[in-house]
N, C-alpha and C positions, 0 to 999 in steps of 0.2 A: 440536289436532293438525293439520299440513299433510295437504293432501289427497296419499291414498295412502300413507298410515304406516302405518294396519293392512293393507294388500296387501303392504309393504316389507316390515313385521314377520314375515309367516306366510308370504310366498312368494321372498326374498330367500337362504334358508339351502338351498332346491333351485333357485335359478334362480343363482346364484353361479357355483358349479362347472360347469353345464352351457355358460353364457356363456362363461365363458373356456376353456371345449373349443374353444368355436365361435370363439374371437376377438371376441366382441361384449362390451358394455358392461352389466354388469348392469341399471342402470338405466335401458337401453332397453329392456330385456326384460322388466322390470316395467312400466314406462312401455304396452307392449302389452296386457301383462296385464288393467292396470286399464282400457285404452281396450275391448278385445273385449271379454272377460267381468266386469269388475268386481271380479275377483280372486275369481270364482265356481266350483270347478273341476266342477263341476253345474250350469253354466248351456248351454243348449241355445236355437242363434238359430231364427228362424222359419227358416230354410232349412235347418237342421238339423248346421251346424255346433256340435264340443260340446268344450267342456271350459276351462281357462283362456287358450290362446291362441286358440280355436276353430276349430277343424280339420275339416273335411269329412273323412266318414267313409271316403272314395274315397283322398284324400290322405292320412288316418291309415295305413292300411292301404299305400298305395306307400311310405310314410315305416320302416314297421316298427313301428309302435306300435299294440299290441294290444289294449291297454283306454285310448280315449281319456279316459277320463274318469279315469284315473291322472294326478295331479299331474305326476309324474315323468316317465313319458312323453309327455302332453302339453309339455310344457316341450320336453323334447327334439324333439319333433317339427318344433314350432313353431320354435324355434330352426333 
């Protein structure tokens, strides 16, 4: 398999739609995905950013998005 096909696979059918809200490139946004979290949406950095684009909980919260650790609205935020 290329690297990032299972990121592509499981996070491409929520990262799609929110992209082309935003005018970006899906596969840039997967592209971040796999570079922050690993395609983790439960991964949490030592400085305590969390979720698949990883988001500081400061910026989650100015962004609108209430459960970072939502796929969905991780995605959007980060976007």
């Amino acid at each position: 398999m290329p690297p990032g096909f299972e990121i592509r696979q499981r996070w491409e059918p929520v990262v799609a739609p929110i992209a082309q809200k935003y005018g970006l490139e899906t596969e840039f946004v997967l592209k971040v995905i796999e570079a922050e979290s690993g395609g983790n949406p439960n991964a949490v950095s030592p400085k305590g950013a969390v979720g698949l684009m990883q988001l500081m909980p400061a910026t989650a919260r100015a962004l609108g998005v209430h459960d970072p650790f939502d796929p969905a609205q991780n995605i959007e935020g980060g976007v």
